[in-house]
C-alpha positions in Angstrom: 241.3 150.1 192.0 238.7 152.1 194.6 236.2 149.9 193.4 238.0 146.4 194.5 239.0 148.3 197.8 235.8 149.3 198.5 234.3 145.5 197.5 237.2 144.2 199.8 236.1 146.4 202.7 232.3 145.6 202.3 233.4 142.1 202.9 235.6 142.3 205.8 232.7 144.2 207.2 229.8 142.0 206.1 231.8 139.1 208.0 232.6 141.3 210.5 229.2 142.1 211.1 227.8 138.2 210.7 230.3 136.9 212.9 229.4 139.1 216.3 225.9 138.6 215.5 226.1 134.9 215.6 229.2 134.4 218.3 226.7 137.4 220.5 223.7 134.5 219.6 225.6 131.0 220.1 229.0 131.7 221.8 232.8 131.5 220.6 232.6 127.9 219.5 230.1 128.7 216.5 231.9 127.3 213.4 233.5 129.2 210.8 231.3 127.6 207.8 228.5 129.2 210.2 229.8 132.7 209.5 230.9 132.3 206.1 227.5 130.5 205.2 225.4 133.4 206.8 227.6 136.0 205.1 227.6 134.7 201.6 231.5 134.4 201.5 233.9 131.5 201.4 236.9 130.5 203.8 239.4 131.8 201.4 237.8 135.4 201.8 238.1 135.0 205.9 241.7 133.6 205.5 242.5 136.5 203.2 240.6 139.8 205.5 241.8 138.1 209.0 244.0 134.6 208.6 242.3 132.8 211.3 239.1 132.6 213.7 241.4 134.1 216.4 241.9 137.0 214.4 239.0 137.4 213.5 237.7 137.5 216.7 240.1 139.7 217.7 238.9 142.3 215.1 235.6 142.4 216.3 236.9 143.4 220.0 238.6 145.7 218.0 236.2 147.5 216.6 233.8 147.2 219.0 236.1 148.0 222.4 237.9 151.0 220.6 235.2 153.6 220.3 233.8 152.4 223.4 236.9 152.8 225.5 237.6 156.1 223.2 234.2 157.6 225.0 234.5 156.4 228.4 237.9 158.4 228.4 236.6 161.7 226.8 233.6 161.6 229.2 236.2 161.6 232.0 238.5 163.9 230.1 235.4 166.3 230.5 234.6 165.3 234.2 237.7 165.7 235.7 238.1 169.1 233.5 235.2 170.6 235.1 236.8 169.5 238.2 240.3 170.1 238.2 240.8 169.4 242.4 239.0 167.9 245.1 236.4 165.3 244.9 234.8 164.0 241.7 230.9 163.5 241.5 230.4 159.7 241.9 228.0 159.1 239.5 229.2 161.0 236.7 232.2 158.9 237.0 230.2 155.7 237.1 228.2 157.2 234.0 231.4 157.4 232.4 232.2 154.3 232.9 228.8 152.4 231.9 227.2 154.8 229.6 229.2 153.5 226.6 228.7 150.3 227.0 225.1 150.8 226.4 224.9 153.5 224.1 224.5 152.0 220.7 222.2 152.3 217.6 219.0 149.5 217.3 221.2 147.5 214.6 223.6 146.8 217.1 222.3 145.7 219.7 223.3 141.9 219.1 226.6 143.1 220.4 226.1 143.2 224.1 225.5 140.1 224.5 228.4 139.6 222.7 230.3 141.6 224.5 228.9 140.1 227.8 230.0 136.7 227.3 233.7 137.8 226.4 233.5 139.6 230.3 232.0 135.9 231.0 234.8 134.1 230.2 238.1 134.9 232.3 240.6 133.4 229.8 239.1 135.5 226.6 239.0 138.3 228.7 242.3 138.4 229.9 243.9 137.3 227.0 242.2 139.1 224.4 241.1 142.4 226.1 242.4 143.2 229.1 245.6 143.6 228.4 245.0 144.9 225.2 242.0 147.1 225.4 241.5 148.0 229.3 244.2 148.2 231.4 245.0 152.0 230.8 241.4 152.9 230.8 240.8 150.8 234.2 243.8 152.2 235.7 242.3 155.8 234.6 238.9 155.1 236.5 240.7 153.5 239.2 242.3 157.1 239.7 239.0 158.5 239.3 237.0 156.6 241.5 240.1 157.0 244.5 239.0 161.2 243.7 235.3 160.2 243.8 235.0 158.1 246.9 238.3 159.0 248.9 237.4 157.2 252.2 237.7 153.8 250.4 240.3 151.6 251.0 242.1 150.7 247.8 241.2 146.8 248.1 237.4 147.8 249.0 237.3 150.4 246.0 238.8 147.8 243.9 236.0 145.0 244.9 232.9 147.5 244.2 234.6 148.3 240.6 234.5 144.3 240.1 231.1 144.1 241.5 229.7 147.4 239.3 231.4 145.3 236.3 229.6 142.4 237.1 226.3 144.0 237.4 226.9 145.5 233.6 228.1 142.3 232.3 224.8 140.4 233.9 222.4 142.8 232.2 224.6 142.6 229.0 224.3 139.0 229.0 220.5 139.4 230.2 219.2 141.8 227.7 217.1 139.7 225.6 216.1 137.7 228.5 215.5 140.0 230.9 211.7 141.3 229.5 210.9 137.0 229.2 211.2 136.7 233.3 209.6 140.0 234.1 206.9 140.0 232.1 207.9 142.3 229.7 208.3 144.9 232.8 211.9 145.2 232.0 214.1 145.9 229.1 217.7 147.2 228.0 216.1 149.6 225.6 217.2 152.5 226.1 220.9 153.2 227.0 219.8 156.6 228.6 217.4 154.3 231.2 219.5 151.6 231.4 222.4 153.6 232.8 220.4 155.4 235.2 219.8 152.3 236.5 223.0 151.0 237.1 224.4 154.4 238.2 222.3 154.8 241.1 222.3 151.0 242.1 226.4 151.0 241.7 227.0 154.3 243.7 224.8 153.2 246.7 227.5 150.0 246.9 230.5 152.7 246.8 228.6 154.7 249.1 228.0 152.0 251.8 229.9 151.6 254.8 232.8 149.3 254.4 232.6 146.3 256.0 234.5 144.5 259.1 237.3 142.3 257.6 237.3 139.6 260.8 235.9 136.6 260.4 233.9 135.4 263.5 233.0 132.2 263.8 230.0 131.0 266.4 230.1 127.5 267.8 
Protein backbone atom coordinates (compact mmCIF):
# COMPACT_ATOMS: atom_id res chain seq x y z
CA UNK A 1 0.00 0.00 0.00
CA UNK A 2 2.96 2.82 1.01
CA UNK A 3 4.76 1.60 -1.83
CA UNK A 4 1.87 2.39 -4.66
CA UNK A 5 1.26 5.75 -2.64
CA UNK A 6 4.47 6.71 -2.75
CA UNK A 7 4.84 5.58 -6.78
CA UNK A 8 1.54 7.61 -7.23
CA UNK A 9 3.02 10.75 -5.58
CA UNK A 10 6.42 10.44 -7.46
CA UNK A 11 4.30 10.79 -10.45
CA UNK A 12 2.00 13.61 -9.72
CA UNK A 13 5.29 15.26 -8.87
CA UNK A 14 7.39 14.16 -11.82
CA UNK A 15 4.49 15.77 -14.05
CA UNK A 16 4.15 18.38 -11.78
CA UNK A 17 7.63 19.20 -12.06
CA UNK A 18 7.78 18.66 -16.23
CA UNK A 19 4.80 20.65 -16.77
CA UNK A 20 6.12 24.17 -15.12
CA UNK A 21 9.36 23.59 -16.60
CA UNK A 22 7.98 23.48 -20.13
CA UNK A 23 4.71 25.96 -19.69
CA UNK A 24 7.84 28.42 -17.76
CA UNK A 25 9.87 27.52 -21.33
CA UNK A 26 6.89 27.70 -24.13
CA UNK A 27 3.78 29.29 -22.40
CA UNK A 28 0.24 27.84 -21.38
CA UNK A 29 -0.61 26.56 -24.83
CA UNK A 30 2.17 23.76 -24.76
CA UNK A 31 0.29 20.50 -25.44
CA UNK A 32 -0.49 17.89 -23.02
CA UNK A 33 1.34 14.93 -25.12
CA UNK A 34 4.38 17.64 -24.58
CA UNK A 35 4.20 17.00 -20.81
CA UNK A 36 3.33 13.53 -20.69
CA UNK A 37 6.04 12.72 -23.37
CA UNK A 38 8.81 14.61 -21.41
CA UNK A 39 7.68 12.97 -18.16
CA UNK A 40 7.56 9.43 -19.31
CA UNK A 41 3.72 9.04 -18.31
CA UNK A 42 0.63 8.61 -20.32
CA UNK A 43 -2.74 10.84 -20.45
CA UNK A 44 -4.49 8.34 -18.30
CA UNK A 45 -1.96 9.06 -15.45
CA UNK A 46 -2.65 13.14 -15.86
CA UNK A 47 -6.41 12.45 -16.02
CA UNK A 48 -6.13 10.30 -13.00
CA UNK A 49 -3.46 12.84 -10.56
CA UNK A 50 -5.39 16.20 -11.89
CA UNK A 51 -8.54 15.47 -14.45
CA UNK A 52 -7.73 18.13 -16.79
CA UNK A 53 -4.90 20.67 -18.13
CA UNK A 54 -6.78 23.33 -16.11
CA UNK A 55 -6.26 21.43 -13.09
CA UNK A 56 -3.29 20.74 -13.62
CA UNK A 57 -2.30 24.02 -14.01
CA UNK A 58 -3.98 25.06 -11.22
CA UNK A 59 -1.82 22.62 -9.07
CA UNK A 60 1.28 24.04 -10.02
CA UNK A 61 0.04 27.72 -8.80
CA UNK A 62 -0.64 25.79 -5.98
CA UNK A 63 2.25 24.62 -5.01
CA UNK A 64 4.23 27.09 -6.16
CA UNK A 65 2.06 30.42 -4.82
CA UNK A 66 1.42 28.68 -1.27
CA UNK A 67 4.84 28.74 0.29
CA UNK A 68 5.54 31.79 -1.38
CA UNK A 69 2.56 33.81 -0.07
CA UNK A 70 3.10 31.63 3.38
CA UNK A 71 6.63 33.70 3.66
CA UNK A 72 5.75 37.00 2.51
CA UNK A 73 3.18 36.97 5.38
CA UNK A 74 5.55 35.57 8.15
CA UNK A 75 8.20 38.18 7.06
CA UNK A 76 5.49 40.84 7.75
CA UNK A 77 4.17 38.90 10.80
CA UNK A 78 7.83 39.61 12.07
CA UNK A 79 8.01 43.26 10.72
CA UNK A 80 5.03 44.60 11.99
CA UNK A 81 5.93 42.59 15.42
CA UNK A 82 8.99 44.46 15.89
CA UNK A 83 6.92 47.46 15.23
CA UNK A 84 3.79 47.22 16.89
CA UNK A 85 2.82 51.37 16.21
CA UNK A 86 3.81 54.06 14.12
CA UNK A 87 5.52 53.86 10.81
CA UNK A 88 6.85 50.64 9.27
CA UNK A 89 10.40 50.71 7.61
CA UNK A 90 9.66 50.92 3.80
CA UNK A 91 11.96 48.64 2.50
CA UNK A 92 11.63 45.81 4.81
CA UNK A 93 8.13 45.84 3.77
CA UNK A 94 8.99 45.84 0.12
CA UNK A 95 11.58 42.95 1.07
CA UNK A 96 8.71 41.23 2.27
CA UNK A 97 6.98 41.49 -0.40
CA UNK A 98 9.73 40.62 -3.26
CA UNK A 99 12.08 38.53 -1.43
CA UNK A 100 10.07 35.37 -1.86
CA UNK A 101 9.45 35.58 -5.10
CA UNK A 102 13.04 35.24 -5.73
CA UNK A 103 14.25 33.06 -3.16
CA UNK A 104 14.43 29.60 -4.55
CA UNK A 105 16.99 26.71 -4.88
CA UNK A 106 19.11 26.40 -8.57
CA UNK A 107 16.66 23.51 -9.65
CA UNK A 108 13.93 25.79 -9.59
CA UNK A 109 14.67 28.42 -11.23
CA UNK A 110 12.56 27.55 -14.50
CA UNK A 111 9.69 28.74 -12.28
CA UNK A 112 9.98 32.47 -12.51
CA UNK A 113 9.49 32.65 -15.72
CA UNK A 114 6.77 30.64 -15.16
CA UNK A 115 5.42 32.44 -12.71
CA UNK A 116 6.02 35.81 -14.76
CA UNK A 117 4.00 34.95 -17.59
CA UNK A 118 0.89 33.92 -15.41
CA UNK A 119 1.37 38.00 -13.89
CA UNK A 120 1.54 38.48 -17.88
CA UNK A 121 -1.54 37.51 -18.68
CA UNK A 122 -4.60 39.43 -16.99
CA UNK A 123 -7.20 36.71 -17.48
CA UNK A 124 -4.92 33.73 -15.87
CA UNK A 125 -4.08 35.93 -13.29
CA UNK A 126 -7.30 36.94 -12.25
CA UNK A 127 -8.96 33.89 -12.71
CA UNK A 128 -6.62 31.54 -11.38
CA UNK A 129 -4.66 33.53 -8.72
CA UNK A 130 -5.86 36.50 -7.61
CA UNK A 131 -8.77 35.63 -6.25
CA UNK A 132 -7.48 32.52 -5.08
CA UNK A 133 -4.04 33.03 -3.86
CA UNK A 134 -3.53 37.00 -3.39
CA UNK A 135 -6.21 38.92 -2.41
CA UNK A 136 -5.68 38.50 1.48
CA UNK A 137 -2.08 38.76 1.21
CA UNK A 138 -2.37 42.08 -1.06
CA UNK A 139 -4.86 43.52 1.08
CA UNK A 140 -2.24 42.65 4.11
CA UNK A 141 0.63 44.79 2.32
CA UNK A 142 -1.80 47.26 1.20
CA UNK A 143 -2.26 47.86 5.15
CA UNK A 144 1.38 47.72 5.41
CA UNK A 145 2.47 49.95 2.99
CA UNK A 146 -0.51 52.73 4.12
CA UNK A 147 1.83 52.29 7.83
CA UNK A 148 5.08 52.49 5.76
CA UNK A 149 4.44 55.56 3.49
CA UNK A 150 1.44 57.41 5.35
CA UNK A 151 1.51 60.64 3.26
CA UNK A 152 0.35 58.56 0.14
CA UNK A 153 -2.83 58.87 -1.13
CA UNK A 154 -4.60 55.58 -1.35
CA UNK A 155 -4.96 55.67 -5.34
CA UNK A 156 -1.13 56.82 -5.59
CA UNK A 157 -0.01 54.01 -3.03
CA UNK A 158 -2.10 51.67 -4.91
CA UNK A 159 -0.40 52.73 -8.54
CA UNK A 160 3.34 52.26 -7.07
CA UNK A 161 2.28 48.72 -5.70
CA UNK A 162 1.15 47.91 -9.45
CA UNK A 163 4.25 49.57 -10.78
CA UNK A 164 6.74 47.63 -8.06
CA UNK A 165 4.72 44.44 -9.34
CA UNK A 166 5.46 45.14 -12.66
CA UNK A 167 9.00 45.72 -12.20
CA UNK A 168 9.19 42.02 -10.41
CA UNK A 169 7.15 40.41 -13.10
CA UNK A 170 9.57 42.10 -16.00
CA UNK A 171 12.68 40.68 -14.41
CA UNK A 172 10.80 37.34 -13.79
CA UNK A 173 10.01 37.19 -17.30
CA UNK A 174 13.66 38.63 -18.18
CA UNK A 175 15.75 36.32 -16.17
CA UNK A 176 17.31 34.22 -18.77
CA UNK A 177 17.39 37.10 -21.09
CA UNK A 178 18.51 39.66 -19.19
CA UNK A 179 22.58 38.53 -19.06
CA UNK A 180 22.09 38.04 -23.38
CA UNK A 181 21.35 42.09 -23.73
CA UNK A 182 23.90 43.14 -21.13
CA UNK A 183 26.55 41.34 -21.92
CA UNK A 184 26.50 38.99 -19.28
CA UNK A 185 26.73 42.21 -16.87
CA UNK A 186 23.50 41.23 -15.37
CA UNK A 187 21.82 38.27 -13.98
CA UNK A 188 18.87 37.03 -11.54
CA UNK A 189 21.26 34.87 -9.70
CA UNK A 190 21.14 35.50 -6.55
CA UNK A 191 17.81 36.17 -4.75
CA UNK A 192 19.74 38.03 -2.01
CA UNK A 193 21.16 40.61 -5.01
CA UNK A 194 18.24 40.52 -6.95
CA UNK A 195 16.09 41.89 -4.18
CA UNK A 196 18.35 44.52 -3.14
CA UNK A 197 17.85 45.73 -6.33
CA UNK A 198 14.33 46.03 -6.62
CA UNK A 199 13.98 47.20 -2.95
CA UNK A 200 15.94 50.23 -3.39
CA UNK A 201 14.63 51.04 -7.03
CA UNK A 202 10.80 50.39 -5.70
CA UNK A 203 11.16 52.52 -2.48
CA UNK A 204 12.64 55.62 -4.31
CA UNK A 205 9.10 55.49 -6.50
CA UNK A 206 7.04 55.33 -3.01
CA UNK A 207 9.31 57.88 -1.75
CA UNK A 208 8.87 60.40 -4.62
CA UNK A 209 6.74 63.28 -4.59
CA UNK A 210 3.25 62.58 -5.78
CA UNK A 211 2.38 64.02 -8.75
CA UNK A 212 -0.18 66.85 -10.02
CA UNK A 213 -3.40 65.16 -11.11
CA UNK A 214 -4.44 68.15 -13.83
CA UNK A 215 -4.00 67.63 -17.09
CA UNK A 216 -2.70 70.80 -18.98
CA UNK A 217 -2.88 70.93 -22.32
CA UNK A 218 -0.64 73.64 -24.54
CA UNK A 219 -1.89 74.78 -27.81
Amino acid sequence: MNGAVSAGQETRTRILDTAERLMGERGFEVPLRAITAEAGVNLGAVNYHFHSKDALLDAIIARRFTPVNQRRLEMLDTLEACHPEGALPLEEVLEAFLRPVFESSPDMCHIRPLIGRIYSAPREFLSRVYGRHLTGVIQRFISALQRAAPDLPPAELFWRLHFTVGMMVHTMNWASILPVISNGACEVGDPGETTARLVAFAAAGFRTHVPATEKHFHA
